[in-house]
C-alpha positions in Angstrom: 0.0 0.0 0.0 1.2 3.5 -1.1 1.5 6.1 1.8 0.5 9.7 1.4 2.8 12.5 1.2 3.1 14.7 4.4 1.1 17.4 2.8 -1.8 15.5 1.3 -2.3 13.6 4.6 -2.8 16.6 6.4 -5.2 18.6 4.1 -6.7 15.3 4.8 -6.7 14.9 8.2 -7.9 18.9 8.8 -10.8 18.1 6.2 -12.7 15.3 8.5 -12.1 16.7 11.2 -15.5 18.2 12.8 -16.6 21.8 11.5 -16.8 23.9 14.5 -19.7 26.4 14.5 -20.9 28.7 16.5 -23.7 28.1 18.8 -27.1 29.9 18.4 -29.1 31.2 21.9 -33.1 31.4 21.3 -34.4 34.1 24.0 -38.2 33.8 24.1 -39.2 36.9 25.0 -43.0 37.9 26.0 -44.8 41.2 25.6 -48.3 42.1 26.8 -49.1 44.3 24.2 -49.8 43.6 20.3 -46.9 44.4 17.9 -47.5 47.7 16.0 -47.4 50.6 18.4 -44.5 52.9 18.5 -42.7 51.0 21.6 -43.2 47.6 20.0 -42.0 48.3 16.8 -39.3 50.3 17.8 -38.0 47.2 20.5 -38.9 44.6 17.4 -36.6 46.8 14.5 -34.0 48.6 16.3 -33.0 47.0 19.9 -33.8 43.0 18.4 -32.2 43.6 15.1 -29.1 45.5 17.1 -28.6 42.7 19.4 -28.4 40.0 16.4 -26.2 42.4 14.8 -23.8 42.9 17.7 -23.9 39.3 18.4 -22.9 38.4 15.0 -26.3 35.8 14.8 -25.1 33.8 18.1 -28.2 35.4 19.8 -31.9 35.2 18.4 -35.5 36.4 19.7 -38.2 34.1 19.5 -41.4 36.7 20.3 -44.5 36.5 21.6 -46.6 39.7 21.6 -49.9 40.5 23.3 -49.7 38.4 26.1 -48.8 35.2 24.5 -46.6 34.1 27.0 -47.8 36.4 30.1 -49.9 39.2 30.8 -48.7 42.1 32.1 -49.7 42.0 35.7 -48.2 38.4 35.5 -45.0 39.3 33.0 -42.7 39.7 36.4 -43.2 36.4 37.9 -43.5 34.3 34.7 -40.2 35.7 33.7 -38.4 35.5 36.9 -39.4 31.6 36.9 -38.0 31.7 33.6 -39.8 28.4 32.7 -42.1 30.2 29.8 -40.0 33.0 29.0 -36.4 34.3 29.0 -37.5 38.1 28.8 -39.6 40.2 28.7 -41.9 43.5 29.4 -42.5 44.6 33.1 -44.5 47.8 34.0 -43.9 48.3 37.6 -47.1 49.6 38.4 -48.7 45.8 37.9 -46.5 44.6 40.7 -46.3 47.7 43.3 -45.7 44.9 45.9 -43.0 43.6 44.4 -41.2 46.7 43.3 -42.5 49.1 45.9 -39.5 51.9 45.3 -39.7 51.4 41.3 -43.5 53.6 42.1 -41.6 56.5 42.9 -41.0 57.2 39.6 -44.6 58.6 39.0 -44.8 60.9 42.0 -43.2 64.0 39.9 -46.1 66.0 38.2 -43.4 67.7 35.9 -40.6 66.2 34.5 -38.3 65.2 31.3 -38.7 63.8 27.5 -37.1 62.6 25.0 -33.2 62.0 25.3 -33.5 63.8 28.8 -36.0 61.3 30.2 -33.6 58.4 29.0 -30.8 60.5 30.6 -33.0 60.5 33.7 -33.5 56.5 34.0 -29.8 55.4 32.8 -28.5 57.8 35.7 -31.0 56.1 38.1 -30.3 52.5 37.7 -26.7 53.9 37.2 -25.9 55.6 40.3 -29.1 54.1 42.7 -28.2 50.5 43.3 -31.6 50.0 45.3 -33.6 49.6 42.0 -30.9 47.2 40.4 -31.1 44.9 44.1 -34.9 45.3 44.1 -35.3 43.6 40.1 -32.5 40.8 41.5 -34.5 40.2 44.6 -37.8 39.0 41.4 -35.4 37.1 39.6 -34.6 39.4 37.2 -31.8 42.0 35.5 -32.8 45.6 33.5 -31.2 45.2 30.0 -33.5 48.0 28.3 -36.2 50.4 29.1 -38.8 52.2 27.1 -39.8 55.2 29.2 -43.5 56.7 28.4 -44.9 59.7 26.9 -46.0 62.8 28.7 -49.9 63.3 30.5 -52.3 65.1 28.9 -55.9 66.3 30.2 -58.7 65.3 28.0 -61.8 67.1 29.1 -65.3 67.5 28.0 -65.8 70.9 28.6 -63.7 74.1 27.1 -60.0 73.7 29.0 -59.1 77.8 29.1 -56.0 76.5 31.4 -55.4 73.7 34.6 -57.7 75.9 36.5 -60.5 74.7 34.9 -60.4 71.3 36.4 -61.8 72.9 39.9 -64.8 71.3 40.9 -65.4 68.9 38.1 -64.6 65.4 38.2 -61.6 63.5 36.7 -60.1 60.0 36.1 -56.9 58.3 36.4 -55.6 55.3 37.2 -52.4 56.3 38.7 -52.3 56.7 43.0 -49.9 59.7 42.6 -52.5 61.4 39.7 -55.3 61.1 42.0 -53.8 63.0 44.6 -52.5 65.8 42.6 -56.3 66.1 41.5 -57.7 66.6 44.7 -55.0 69.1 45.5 -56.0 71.0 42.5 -59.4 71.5 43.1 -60.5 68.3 41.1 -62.4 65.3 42.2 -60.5 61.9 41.2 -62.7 59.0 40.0 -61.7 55.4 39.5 -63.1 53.2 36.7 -61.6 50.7 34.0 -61.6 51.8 30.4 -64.6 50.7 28.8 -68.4 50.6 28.8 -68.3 51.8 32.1 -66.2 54.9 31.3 -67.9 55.5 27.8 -71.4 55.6 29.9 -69.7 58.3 32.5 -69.0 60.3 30.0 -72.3 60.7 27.7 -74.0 60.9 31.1 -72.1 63.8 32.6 -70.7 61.8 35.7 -67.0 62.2 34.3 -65.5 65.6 33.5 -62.1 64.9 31.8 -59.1 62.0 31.8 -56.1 62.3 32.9 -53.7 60.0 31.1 -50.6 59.3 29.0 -51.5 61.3 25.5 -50.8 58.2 23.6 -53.2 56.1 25.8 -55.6 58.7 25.1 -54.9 58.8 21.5 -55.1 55.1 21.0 -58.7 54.7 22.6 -59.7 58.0 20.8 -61.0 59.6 24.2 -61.0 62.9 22.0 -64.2 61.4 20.6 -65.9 62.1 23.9 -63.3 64.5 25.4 -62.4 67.0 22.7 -60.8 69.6 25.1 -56.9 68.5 25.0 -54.5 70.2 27.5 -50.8 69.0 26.9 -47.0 70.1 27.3 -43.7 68.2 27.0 -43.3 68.3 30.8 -46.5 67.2 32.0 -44.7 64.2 33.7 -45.9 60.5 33.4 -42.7 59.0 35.1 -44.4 55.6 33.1 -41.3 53.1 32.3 -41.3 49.5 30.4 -38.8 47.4 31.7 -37.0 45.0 29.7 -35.8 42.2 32.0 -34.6 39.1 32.0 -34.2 36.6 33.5 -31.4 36.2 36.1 -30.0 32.5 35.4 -30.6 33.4 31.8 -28.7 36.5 31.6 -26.1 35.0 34.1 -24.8 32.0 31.5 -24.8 34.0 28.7 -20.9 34.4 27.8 -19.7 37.2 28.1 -19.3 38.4 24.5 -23.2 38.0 24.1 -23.3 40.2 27.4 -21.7 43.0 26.0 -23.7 42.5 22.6 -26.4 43.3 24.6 -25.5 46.3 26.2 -24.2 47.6 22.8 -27.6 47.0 21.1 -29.0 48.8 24.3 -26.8 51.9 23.9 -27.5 51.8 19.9 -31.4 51.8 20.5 -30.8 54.5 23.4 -29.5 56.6 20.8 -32.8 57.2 18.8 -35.1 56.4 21.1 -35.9 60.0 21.9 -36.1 61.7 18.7 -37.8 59.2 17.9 -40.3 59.7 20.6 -40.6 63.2 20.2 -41.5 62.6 16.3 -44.3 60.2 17.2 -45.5 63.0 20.1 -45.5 65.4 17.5 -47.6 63.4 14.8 -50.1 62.0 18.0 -50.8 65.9 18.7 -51.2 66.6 15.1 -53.5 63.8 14.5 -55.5 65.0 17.7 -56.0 68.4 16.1 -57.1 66.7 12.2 -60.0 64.9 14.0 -61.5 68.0 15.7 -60.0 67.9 19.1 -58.6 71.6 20.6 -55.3 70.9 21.3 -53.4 73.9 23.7 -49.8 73.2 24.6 -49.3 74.7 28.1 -46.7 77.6 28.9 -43.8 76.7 30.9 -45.3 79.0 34.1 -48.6 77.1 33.8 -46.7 74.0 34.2 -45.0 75.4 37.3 -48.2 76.5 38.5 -49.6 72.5 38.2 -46.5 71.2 39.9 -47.1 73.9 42.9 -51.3 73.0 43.4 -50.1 69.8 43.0 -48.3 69.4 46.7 -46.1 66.6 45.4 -43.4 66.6 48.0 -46.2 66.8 50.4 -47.4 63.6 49.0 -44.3 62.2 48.3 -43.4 62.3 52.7 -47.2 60.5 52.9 -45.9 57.7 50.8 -42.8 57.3 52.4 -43.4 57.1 55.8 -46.2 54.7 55.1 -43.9 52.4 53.0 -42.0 52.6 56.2 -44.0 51.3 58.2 -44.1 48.2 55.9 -40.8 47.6 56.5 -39.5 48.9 53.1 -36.2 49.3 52.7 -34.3 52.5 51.5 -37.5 54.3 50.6 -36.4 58.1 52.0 -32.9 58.4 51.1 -33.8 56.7 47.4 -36.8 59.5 47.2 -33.9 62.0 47.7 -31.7 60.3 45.7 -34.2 60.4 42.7 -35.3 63.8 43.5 -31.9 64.9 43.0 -31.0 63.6 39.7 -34.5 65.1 38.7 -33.7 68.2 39.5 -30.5 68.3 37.9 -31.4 66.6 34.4 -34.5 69.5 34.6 -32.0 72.3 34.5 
């Protein structure tokens, strides 16, 4: 038998051995809204395609949208289990027990948007390690946010300025919104969206919404409430979380780690122009349908923030978070306070 040559034996040799390929991480990932808003489409084009990009394909995202995989008030638990889902969307407000100092992002009645309201959470979970340990403590790591648009008063009567609101009678579903109502003159009403609030409204039992002007745009409250106060610092202090799961994120190598946090800082990037464009075309809409749409002055914004008595609501909800044992709650009120204050310079 006739032996190979050195060379041919190893061209050989290097041709059966085993093709080594890179392996491929599926991260189901569950949403409780439908894909096709603004915040959906924006996490599904520019943060998903960004983090297969930065991870070269070694990182993919199987979705599930509307709930598929949890509801929202459920999304925390199902993904700190991590049994159903690897990540997903958590709105803090669905699990105040859970992540009691995460509420005190809504207790500001005026506040940032756009790049400065992303400016305002990255310095948060940057330099307040109290929100990072109380995610940990559910199971779960931040790896994005989307932060929420500014409030907006929808009433049914003619809105000459915040003023108006005295005496008549207003919904919300935010704790902190209620309060600043009845501080202003207003009476705060609670009721789910829907038949109930439709009815309220054609019988003269409900004077205005107050709510997030995308909420309001999406279920067309200008239909009933055509009277549209609004202003780019009308606070909502609303935040999506995207978590995931700790025992996921922790045996991810590190090279899929940092893809992550680069896709995060390339979405972070446009997220608030982009934001502000949508904001823009929501308001503009708003006008084309028949609703009078006033954008606030900067004093009448100072003048809601005063009426409103935040801070004086702000000490009620500490000390009674206190006295259930919750850790860190004042100095983390005056540690957020502070880096609101400076980003609204």
């Amino acid at each position: 038998m006739k032996l190979l040559n050195a060379p041919l034996a190893l061209m050989l040799a290097m041709f059966l051995l085993p093709t080594t390929v890179s392996a491929t991480t599926t991260l189901r990932y569950t949403d409780h809204e439908p894909l096709g808003g603004m915040r959906t489409r924006f996490i599904k084009d520019v943060f998903f395609t960004a983090i297969e990009k930065q991870s070269n394909g070694r990182l993919k995202i199987e979705e599930h949208w509307n709930g598929g995989l949890a509801v929202g008030y459920d999304a925390l638990r199902v993904i700190g289990d991590g049994s159903a889902a690897d990540m997903g969307i958590v709105v803090p407000e669905y699990t105040a027990d859970k992540l009691p100092l995460h509420q005190i992002f809504k207790s500001f009645p005026v506040g940032p948007s756009g790049d400065k309201q992303i400016e305002f959470f990255k310095r948060v979970y940057a330099e307040i390690p109290a929100f990072p340990a109380e995610l940990k403590k559910e199971n779960v790591v931040n790896i994005f946010f989307g932060t929420g648009y500014p409030v907006a008063f929808f009433g049914t009567r003619p809105l000459k300025n915040l003023e108006d609101i005295k005496g008549t009678k207003w919904r919300s579903a935010s704790f902190w919104h209620q309060d600043f109502l009845r501080n202003a003159g207003a009476t705060p009403l609670t009721m789910p969206w829907g038949p109930e609030t439709v009815n309220a409204f054609k019988s003269g039992a409900l004077d205005g919404i107050m709510v997030n002007i995308d909420s309001g745009y999406d279920l067309k409250v200008q239909e009933m409430a055509p009277n549209v106060l609004v202003s780019n610092e009308l606070w909502l202090g609303h935040v999506y979380l995207l978590v995931m799961n700790k025992e996921t994120w922790d045996k991810l190598a590190q090279e899929d780690k940092e893809a992550i946090q680069r896709a995060a800082k390339i979405a972070y990037k446009t997220a608030g122009s982009v934001m502000d464009n949508a904001l823009v075309q929501q308001i503009d809409t708003l006008r084309k349908s028949g609703a009078k749409v006033r954008a606030l002055q900067h004093k009448e914004v100072e003048h809601w923030q005063d009426v409103t008595r935040y801070q004086e609501i702000q000490a009620k909800w500490v000390k009674k978070q206190e006295a259930l044992n919750v850790k860190d709650v004042s100095p983390t009120m005056e540690k957020v306070s502070n880096i609101m204050s400076d980003v609204m310079k």
